[in-house]
C-alpha positions as CSV (number, residue, x, y, z in Angstrom):
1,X,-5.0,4.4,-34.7
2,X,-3.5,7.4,-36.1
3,X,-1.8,8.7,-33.2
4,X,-0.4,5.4,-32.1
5,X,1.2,5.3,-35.8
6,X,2.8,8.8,-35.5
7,X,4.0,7.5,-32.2
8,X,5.1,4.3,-33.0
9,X,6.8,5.7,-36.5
10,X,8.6,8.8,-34.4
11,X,9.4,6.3,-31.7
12,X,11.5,3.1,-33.8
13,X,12.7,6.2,-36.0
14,X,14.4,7.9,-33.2
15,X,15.7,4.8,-31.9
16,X,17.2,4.0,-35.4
17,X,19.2,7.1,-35.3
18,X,20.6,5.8,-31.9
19,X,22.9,3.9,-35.2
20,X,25.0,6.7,-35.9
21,X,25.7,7.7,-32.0
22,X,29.4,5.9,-33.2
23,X,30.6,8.7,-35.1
24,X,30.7,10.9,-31.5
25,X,32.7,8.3,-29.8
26,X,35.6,9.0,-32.4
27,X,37.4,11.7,-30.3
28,X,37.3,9.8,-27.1
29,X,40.0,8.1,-25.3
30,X,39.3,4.3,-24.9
31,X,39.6,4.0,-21.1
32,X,36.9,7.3,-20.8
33,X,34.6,5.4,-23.0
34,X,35.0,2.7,-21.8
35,X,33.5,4.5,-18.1
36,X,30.7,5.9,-20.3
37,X,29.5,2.8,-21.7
38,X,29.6,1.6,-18.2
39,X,27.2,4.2,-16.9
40,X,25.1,3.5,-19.8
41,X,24.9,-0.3,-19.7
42,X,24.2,-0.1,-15.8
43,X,21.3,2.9,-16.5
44,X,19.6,0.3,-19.3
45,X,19.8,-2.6,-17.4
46,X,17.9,-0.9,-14.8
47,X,15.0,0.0,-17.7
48,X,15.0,-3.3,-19.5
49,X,14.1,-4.8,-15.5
50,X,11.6,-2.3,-14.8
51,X,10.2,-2.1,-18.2
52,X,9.7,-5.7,-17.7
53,X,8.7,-5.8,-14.3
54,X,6.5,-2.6,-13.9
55,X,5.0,-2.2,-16.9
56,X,4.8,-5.2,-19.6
57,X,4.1,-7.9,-17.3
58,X,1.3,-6.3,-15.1
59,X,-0.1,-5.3,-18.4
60,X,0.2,-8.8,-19.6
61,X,-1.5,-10.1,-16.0
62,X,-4.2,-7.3,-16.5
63,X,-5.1,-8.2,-19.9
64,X,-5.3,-11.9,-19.1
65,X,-7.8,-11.1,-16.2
66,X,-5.3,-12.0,-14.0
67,X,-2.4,-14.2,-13.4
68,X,-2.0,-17.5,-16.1
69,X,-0.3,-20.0,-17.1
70,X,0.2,-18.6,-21.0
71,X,1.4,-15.6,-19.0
72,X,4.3,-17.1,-17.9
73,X,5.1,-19.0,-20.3
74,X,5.2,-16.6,-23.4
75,X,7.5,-14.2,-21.2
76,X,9.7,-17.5,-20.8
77,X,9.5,-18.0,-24.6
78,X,10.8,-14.6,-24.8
79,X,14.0,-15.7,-22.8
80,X,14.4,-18.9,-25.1
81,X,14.3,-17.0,-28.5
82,X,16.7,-14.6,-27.4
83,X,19.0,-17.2,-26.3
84,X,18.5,-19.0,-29.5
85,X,18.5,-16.3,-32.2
86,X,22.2,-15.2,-30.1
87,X,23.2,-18.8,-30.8
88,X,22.4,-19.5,-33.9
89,X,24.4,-16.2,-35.2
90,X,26.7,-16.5,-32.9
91,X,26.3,-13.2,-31.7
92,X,25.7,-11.6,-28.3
93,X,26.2,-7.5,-27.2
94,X,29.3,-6.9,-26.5
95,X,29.6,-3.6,-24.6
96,X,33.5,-3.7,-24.5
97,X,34.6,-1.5,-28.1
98,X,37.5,-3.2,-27.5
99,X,36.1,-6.7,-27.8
100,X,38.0,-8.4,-30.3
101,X,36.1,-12.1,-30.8
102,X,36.2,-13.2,-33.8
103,X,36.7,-10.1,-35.5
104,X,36.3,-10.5,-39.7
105,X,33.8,-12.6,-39.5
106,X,32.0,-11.7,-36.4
107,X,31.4,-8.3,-38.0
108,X,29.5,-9.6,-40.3
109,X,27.8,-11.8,-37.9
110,X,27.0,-8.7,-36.0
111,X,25.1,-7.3,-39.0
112,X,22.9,-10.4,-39.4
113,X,22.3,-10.4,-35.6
114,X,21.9,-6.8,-35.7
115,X,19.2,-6.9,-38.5
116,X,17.3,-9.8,-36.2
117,X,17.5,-8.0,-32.9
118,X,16.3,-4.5,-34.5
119,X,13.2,-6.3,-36.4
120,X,12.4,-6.8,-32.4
121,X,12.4,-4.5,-31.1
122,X,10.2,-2.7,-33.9
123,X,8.0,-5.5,-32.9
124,X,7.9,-4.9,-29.3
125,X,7.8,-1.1,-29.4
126,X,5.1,-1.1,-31.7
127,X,2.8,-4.1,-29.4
128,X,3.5,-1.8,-26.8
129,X,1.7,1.5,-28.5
130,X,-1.1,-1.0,-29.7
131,X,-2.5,-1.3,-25.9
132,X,-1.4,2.6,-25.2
133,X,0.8,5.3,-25.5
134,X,2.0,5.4,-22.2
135,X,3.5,1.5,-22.3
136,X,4.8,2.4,-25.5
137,X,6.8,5.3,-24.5
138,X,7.9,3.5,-21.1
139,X,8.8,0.4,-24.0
140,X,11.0,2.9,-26.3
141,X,12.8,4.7,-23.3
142,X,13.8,1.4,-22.6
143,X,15.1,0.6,-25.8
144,X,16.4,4.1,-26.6
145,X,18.9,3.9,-23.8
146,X,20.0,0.1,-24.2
147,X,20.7,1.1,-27.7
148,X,23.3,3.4,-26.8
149,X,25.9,1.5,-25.6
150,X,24.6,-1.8,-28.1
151,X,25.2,0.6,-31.1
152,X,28.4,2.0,-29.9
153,X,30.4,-1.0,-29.6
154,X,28.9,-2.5,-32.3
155,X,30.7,0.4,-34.2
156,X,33.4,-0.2,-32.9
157,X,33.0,-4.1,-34.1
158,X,32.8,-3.2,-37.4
159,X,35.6,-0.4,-37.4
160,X,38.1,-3.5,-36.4
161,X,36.3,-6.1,-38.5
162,X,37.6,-4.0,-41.7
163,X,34.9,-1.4,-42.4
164,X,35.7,2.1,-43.4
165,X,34.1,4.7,-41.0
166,X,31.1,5.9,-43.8
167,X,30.9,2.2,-44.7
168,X,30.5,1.0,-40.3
169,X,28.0,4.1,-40.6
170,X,25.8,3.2,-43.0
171,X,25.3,-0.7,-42.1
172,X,24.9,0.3,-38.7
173,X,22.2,2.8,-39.8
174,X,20.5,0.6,-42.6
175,X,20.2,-2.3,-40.1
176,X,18.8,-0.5,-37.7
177,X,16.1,0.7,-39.9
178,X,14.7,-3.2,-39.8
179,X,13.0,-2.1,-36.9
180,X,10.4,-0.8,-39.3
181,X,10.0,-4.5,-40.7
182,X,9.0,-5.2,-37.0
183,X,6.7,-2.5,-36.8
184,X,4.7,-3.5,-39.9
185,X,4.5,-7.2,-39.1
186,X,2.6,-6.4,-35.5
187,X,0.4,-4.1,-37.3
188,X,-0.9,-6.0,-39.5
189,X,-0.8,-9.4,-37.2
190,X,-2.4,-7.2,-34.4
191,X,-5.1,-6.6,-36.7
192,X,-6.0,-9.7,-38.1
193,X,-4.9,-11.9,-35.6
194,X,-7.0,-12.1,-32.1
195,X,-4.8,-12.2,-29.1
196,X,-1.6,-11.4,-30.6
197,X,-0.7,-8.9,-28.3
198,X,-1.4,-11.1,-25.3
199,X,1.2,-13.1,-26.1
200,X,3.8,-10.3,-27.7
201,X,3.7,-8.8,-24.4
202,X,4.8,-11.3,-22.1
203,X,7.2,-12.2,-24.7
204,X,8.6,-8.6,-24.8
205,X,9.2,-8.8,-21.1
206,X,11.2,-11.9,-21.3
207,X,13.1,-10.9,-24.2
208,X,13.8,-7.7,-21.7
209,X,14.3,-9.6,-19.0
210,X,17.3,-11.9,-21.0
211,X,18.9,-8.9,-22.4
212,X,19.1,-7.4,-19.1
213,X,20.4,-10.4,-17.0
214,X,22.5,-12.5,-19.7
215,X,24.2,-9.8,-21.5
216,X,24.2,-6.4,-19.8
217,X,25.0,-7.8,-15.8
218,X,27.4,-10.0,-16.6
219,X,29.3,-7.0,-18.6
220,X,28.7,-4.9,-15.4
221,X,30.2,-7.7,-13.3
222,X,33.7,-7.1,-14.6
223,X,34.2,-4.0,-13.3
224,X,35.5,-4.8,-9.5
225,X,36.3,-1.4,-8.2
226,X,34.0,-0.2,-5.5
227,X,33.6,3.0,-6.0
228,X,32.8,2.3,-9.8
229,X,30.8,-0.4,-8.9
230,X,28.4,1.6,-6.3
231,X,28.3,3.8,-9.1
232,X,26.8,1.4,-11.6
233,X,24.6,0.5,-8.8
234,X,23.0,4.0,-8.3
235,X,22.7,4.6,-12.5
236,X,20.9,1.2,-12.5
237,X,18.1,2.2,-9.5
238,X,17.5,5.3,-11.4
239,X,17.3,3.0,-14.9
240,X,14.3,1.3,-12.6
241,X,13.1,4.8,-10.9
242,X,12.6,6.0,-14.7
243,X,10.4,3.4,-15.7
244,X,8.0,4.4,-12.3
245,X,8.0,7.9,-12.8
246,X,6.7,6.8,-17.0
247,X,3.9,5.2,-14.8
248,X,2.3,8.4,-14.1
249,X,2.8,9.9,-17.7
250,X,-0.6,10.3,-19.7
């Protein structure tokens, strides 16, 4: 239990640092960031799918004893939460820097969704260590990467919404550090509560599965030219051909 809580510690603490990646962006040109991000949001989507795919859900099936009902429907309950927490703060990832809805306002509502969406993924990534160290480092690669381009542009929402640079910093930072809050609550629910990860990870994969196909494909969608868009393609099949290499790892 040790080693998964070094793991799972090191893991959502790294990934909280992903929070101050905006600082580097400072110096770039939009239009060159803008390709970055690109690159970025194509290479996650292709992790969030094969975390997902390859690795949660046959671990879900496996510890079921094979395929079931529940299975499939707490990975669809992951879909529905996401949609609703996004709804009901009127929030969703916006991987253009330049995104200017509702600005004021929506930075704040960035925060709160922020705060939401990080206690989550501390969830998830710790469930994932609970059944073993190899799902959870798949789990955190996958999160690590989609984290980059979430974390930029919500930087970048808070730069325009009126926040100073140190001041977009450090809310950035401090609600990434709810992921910790996540961790604690599957600890302690894992423990005490029989079956909890059976349903955490289906619902991780669904949650993956929305992210990945409501926010980050429809982004890649608006880019039209061909060469860009093969591009995206080949980032997002090596996204996917990262999570089956993690298959072999430990």
């Amino acid at each position: 239990m040790s080693e998964v809580l070094f793991y799972a510690i090191l893991s959502i603490f790294l990934v909280s640092v992903v929070s101050l990646i905006g600082i580097f962006t400072l110096s770039i040109k939009v239009e060159r960031l803008k390709n970055f991000l690109s690159l970025f949001v194509s290479f996650s989507a292709g992790t969030l799918f094969g975390d997902a795919f390859i690795h949660l859900l046959p671990e879900a099936v496996e510890s079921a004893g094979g395929f079931t009902l529940s299975v499939s429907l707490y990975a669809v309950s992951g879909v529905a939460i996401w949609f609703l927490i996004e709804k009901v703060v009127h929030w969703h990832h916006c991987h253009n820097i330049t995104c200017k809805e509702g600005i004021g306002t929506f930075a704040i509502m960035n925060l709160y969704g922020d705060v939401v969406h990080n206690m989550i993924d501390g969830l998830i990534i710790g469930a994932s260590y609970t059944v073993s160290i190899p799902l959870g480092l798949a789990t955190t690669v996958a999160v690590f990467l989609h984290e980059i381009p979430q974390e930029i542009s919500d930087f970048g929402v808070l730069i325009h919404g009126g926040f100073s640079r140190k001041k977009a910093l450090f809310f950035n930072f401090l609600t990434a550090l709810s992921a910790f809050v996540g961790l604690v609550f599957v600890l302690v629910f894992s423990t005490y509560v029989d079956g909890f990860n059976a349903f955490v990870i289906p619902f991780a994969a669904g949650a993956f599965i929305y992210v990945a196909g409501a926010d980050l494909i429809p982004e890649l969608h608006k880019e039209v030219n061909v060469k860009k868009s093969i591009i995206q393609f080949i980032f997002f099949v090596v996204g996917v051909g990262v999570m089956v290499a993690l298959l072999n790892f430990g």
